[in-house]
C-alpha positions as semicolon CSV with decimal commas, in nm:
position;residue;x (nm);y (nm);z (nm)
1;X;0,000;0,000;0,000
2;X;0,133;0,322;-0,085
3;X;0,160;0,631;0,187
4;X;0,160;0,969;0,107
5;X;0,551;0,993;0,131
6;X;0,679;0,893;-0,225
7;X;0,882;0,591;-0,256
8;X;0,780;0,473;0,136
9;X;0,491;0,152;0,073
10;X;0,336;-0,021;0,366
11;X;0,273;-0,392;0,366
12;X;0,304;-0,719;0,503
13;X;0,592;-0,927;0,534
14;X;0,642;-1,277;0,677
15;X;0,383;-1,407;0,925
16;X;0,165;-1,130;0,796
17;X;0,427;-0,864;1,036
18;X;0,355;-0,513;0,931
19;X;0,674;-0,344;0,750
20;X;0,770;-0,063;0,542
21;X;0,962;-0,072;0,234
22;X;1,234;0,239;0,103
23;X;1,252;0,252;-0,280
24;X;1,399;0,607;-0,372
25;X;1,675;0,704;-0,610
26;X;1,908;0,752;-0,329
27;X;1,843;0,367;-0,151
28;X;1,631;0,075;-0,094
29;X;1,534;-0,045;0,216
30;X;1,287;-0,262;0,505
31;X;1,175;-0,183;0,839
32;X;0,960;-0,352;1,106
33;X;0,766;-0,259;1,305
34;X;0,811;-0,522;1,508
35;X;1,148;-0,375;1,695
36;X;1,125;-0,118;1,464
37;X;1,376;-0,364;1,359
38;X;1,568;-0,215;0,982
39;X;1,592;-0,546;0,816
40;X;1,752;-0,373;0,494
41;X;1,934;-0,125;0,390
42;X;2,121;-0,059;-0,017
43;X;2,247;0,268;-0,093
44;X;2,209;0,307;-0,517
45;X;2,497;0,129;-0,683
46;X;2,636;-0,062;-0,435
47;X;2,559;-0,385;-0,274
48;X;2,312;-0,459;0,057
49;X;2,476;-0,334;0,374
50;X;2,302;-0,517;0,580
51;X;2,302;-0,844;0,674
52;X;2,014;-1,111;0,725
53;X;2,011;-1,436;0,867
54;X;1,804;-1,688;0,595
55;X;1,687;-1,897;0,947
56;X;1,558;-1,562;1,099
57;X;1,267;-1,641;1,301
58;X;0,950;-1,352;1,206
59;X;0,779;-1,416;1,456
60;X;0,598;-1,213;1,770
61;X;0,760;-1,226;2,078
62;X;1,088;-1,340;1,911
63;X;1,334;-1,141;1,749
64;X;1,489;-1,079;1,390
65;X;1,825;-1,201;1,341
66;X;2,020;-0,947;1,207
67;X;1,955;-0,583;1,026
68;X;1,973;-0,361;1,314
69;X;1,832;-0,475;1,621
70;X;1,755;-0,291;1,934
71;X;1,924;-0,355;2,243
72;X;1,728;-0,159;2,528
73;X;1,677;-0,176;2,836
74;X;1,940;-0,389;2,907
75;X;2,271;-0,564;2,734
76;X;2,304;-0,936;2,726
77;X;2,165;-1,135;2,972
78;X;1,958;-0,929;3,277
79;X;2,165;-0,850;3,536
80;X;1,931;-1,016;3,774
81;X;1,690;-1,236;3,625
82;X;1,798;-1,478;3,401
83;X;1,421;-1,539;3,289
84;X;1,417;-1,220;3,103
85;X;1,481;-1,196;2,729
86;X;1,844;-1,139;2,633
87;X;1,877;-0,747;2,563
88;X;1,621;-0,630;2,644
89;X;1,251;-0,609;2,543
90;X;1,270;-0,332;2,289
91;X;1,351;-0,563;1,983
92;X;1,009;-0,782;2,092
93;X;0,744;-0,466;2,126
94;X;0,546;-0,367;1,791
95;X;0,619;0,021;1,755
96;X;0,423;0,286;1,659
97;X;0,523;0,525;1,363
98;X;0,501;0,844;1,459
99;X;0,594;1,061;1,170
100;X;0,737;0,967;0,810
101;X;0,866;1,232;0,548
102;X;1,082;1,290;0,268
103;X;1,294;1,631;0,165
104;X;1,402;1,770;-0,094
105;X;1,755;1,607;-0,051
106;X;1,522;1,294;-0,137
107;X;1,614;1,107;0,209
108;X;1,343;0,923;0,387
109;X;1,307;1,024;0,733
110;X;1,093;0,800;0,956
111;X;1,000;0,891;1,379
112;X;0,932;0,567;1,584
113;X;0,794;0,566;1,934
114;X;0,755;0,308;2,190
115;X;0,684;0,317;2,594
116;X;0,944;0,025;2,761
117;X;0,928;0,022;3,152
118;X;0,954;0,380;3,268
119;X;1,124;0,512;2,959
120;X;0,975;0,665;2,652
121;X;1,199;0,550;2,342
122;X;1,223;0,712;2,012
123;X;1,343;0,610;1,694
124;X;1,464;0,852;1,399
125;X;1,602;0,695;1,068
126;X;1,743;0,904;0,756
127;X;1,697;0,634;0,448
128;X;1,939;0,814;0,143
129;X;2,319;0,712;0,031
130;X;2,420;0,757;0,435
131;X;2,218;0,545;0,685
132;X;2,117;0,788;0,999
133;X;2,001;0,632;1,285
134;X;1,931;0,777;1,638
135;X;1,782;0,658;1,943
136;X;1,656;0,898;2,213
137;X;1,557;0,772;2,564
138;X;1,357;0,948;2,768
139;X;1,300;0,857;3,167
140;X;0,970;0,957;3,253
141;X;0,902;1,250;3,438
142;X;0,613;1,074;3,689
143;X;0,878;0,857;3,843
144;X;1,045;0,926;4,151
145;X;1,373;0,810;4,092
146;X;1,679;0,814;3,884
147;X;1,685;0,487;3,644
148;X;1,993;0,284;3,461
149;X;1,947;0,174;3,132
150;X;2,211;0,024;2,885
151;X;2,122;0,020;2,470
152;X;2,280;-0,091;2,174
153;X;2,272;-0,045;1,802
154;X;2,343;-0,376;1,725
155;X;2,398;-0,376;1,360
156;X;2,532;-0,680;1,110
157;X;2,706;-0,568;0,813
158;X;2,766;-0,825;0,562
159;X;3,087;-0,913;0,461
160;X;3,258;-1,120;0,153
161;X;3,450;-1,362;0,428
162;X;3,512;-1,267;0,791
163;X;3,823;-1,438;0,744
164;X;3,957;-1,124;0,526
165;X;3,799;-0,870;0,683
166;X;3,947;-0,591;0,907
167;X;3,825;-0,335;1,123
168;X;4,017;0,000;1,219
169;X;3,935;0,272;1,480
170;X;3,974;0,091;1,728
171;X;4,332;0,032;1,796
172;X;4,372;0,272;2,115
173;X;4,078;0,114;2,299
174;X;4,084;-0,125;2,607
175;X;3,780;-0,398;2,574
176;X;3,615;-0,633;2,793
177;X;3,714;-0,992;2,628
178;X;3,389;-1,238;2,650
179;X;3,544;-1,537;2,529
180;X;3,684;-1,763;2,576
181;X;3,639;-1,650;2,947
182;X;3,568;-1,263;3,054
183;X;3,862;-1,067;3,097
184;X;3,966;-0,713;3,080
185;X;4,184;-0,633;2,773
186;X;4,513;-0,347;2,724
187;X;4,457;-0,199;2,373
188;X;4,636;-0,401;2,099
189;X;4,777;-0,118;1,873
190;X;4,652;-0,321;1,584
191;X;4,350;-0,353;1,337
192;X;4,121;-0,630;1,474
193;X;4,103;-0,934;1,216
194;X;3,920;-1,219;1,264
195;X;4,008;-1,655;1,316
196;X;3,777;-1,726;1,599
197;X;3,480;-1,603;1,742
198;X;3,476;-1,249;1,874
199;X;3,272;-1,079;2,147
200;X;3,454;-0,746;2,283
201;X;3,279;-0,465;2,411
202;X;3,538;-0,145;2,329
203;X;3,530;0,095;2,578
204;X;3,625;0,495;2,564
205;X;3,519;0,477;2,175
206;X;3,382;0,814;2,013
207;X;3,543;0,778;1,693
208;X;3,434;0,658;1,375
209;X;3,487;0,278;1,323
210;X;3,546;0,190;0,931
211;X;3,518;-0,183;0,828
212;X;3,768;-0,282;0,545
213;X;3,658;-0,536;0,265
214;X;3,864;-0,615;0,031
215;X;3,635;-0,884;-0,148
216;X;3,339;-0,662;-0,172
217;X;3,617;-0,375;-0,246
218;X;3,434;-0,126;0,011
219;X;3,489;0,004;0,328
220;X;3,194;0,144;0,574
221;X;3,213;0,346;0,821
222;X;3,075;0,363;1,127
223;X;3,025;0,737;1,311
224;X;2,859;0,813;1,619
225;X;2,742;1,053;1,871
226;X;2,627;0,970;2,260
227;X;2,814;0,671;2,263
228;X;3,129;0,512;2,420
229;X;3,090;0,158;2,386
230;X;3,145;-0,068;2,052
231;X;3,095;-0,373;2,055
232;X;3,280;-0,636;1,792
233;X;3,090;-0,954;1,751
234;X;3,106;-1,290;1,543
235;X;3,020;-1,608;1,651
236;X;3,221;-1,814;1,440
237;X;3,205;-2,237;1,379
238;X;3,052;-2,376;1,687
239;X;2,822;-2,131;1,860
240;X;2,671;-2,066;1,487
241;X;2,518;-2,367;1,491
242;X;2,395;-2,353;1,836
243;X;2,132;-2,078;1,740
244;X;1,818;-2,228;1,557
245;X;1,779;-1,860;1,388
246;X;2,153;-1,857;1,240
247;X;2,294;-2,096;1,017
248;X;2,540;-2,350;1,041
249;X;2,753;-2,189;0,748
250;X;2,628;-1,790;0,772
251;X;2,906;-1,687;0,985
252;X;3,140;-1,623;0,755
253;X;2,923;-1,337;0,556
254;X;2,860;-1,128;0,850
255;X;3,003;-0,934;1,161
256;X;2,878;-0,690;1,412
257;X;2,977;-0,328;1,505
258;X;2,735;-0,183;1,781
259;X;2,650;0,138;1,869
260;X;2,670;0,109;2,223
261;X;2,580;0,257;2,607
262;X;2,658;-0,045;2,808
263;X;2,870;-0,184;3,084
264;X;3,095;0,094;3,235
265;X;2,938;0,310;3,005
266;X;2,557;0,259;3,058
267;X;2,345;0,588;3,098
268;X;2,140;0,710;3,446
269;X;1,902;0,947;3,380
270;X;1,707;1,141;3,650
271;X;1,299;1,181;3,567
272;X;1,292;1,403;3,266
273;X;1,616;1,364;3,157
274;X;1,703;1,214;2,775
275;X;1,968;1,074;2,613
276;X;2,054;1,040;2,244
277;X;2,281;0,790;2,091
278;X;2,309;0,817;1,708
279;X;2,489;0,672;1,417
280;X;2,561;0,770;1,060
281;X;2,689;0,462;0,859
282;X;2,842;0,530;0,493
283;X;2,995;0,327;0,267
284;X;3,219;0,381;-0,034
């Protein structure tokens, strides 16, 4: 169904879940509203950015496997309860759209909105040759206290072969190691390459983040605002074919660089207080 925004349809995906699809001169893309999830994303002339698991479950009350998840509330597993869903419950909520445009720069800009615990969370996405993305998080002001919340971009680029891949920016940044055992890591001094599975969260990181492909012959880049976390993540051979939604075989045509708030750098907000974390990704 077409809106009144040229080149922005509305239809139905798999399962029937509602979705909009981005067909301008400037990009295609897919969106969600279940965890106002961005499945999609192809500036013109160039290949998809994104990457998507083919065993991605589309299904309510689980989420997508890949594009650009959601990470809010929380990071990981909850910090308490082990019976809550990993990262939070922002990914699993249907969203509302609040407002969808396009300029005369020909980007499409889409407002999201959803209510999660005590916070009000909004969405903002800029659909042209760059990818903007920006999450604002606002504590209510009828609660009495201050709240903690961590969030996450979590977005999978795909990649010609992990195994040729490298990442830069990163260099001059301690991480926390999560595998093979957690463990607090000096900076290397070095691009990060890949030959087993990879889960660091980067801490202290403003900078812009630029993943190198030689196969694809591209790099994309990675630049953010209200954010000092980046997290690094492939799962490599073994836990790849642990997850029902990944395949055995995908991990080598995908890795993660996050947009983060979380661990030493996870936000407290006081009633009425926001915070914005945003990301422009571009690729050339």
């Amino acid at each position: 169904m077409k809106t009144s925004v040229p080149g922005l349809l509305l239809d139905s995906g798999p399962n029937g879940m509602s979705r909009f699809r981005v067909q301008t001169e400037l990009a295609s893309a897919e969106l969600f509203l279940h965890g106002a999830h961005l499945t999609a994303w192809q500036p013109a002339d160039h290949r998809p950015v994104l990457w998507l698991s083919g065993n991605s479950w589309f299904e309510a009350g689980k989420p997508i496997r890949g594009g650009v998840p959601i990470c809010f509330p929380w990071f990981g597993p909850h910090p308490q309860d082990s019976a809550l869903p990993a990262h939070g419950t922002a990914r699993l909520q249907e969203w509302q759209l609040q407002t969808a445009s396009s300029g005369t720069d020909g980007v499409i800009r889409l407002l999201l909105q959803s209510m999660i615990g005590s916070f009000i969370v909004r969405y903002e996405l800029g659909i042209g040759r760059q990818l903007h993305l920006r999450l604002t998080c606002e504590l209510s002001a009828t609660v009495t206290q201050a709240e903690r919340f961590e969030a996450a971009l979590h977005t999978y680029f795909a990649v010609s072969d992990i195994r040729a891949v490298q990442i830069t920016g990163l260099e001059n940044a301690g991480f926390l190691n999560k595998v093979p055992q957690l463990e607090r890591c000096e900076p290397t001094g070095e691009a990060i390459r890949f030959s087993e599975e990879t889960d660091r969260v980067y801490q202290n990181t403003p900078d812009t983040v630029v993943l190198h492909d030689p196969g694809l012959q591209r790099k994309i880049s990675v630049s953010k605002q209200g954010s000092l976390s980046t997290v690094i993540w492939n799962p490599w051979i073994d836990k790849s074919r642990r997850m029902p939604d990944f395949g055995d075989d995908e991990w080598t045509g995908m890795v993660c660089i996050e947009t983060a708030c979380v661990g030493d750098h996870a936000i407290v907000l006081q009633p009425g207080q926001s915070h914005q974390m945003s990301a422009t990704i571009c690729v050339s």
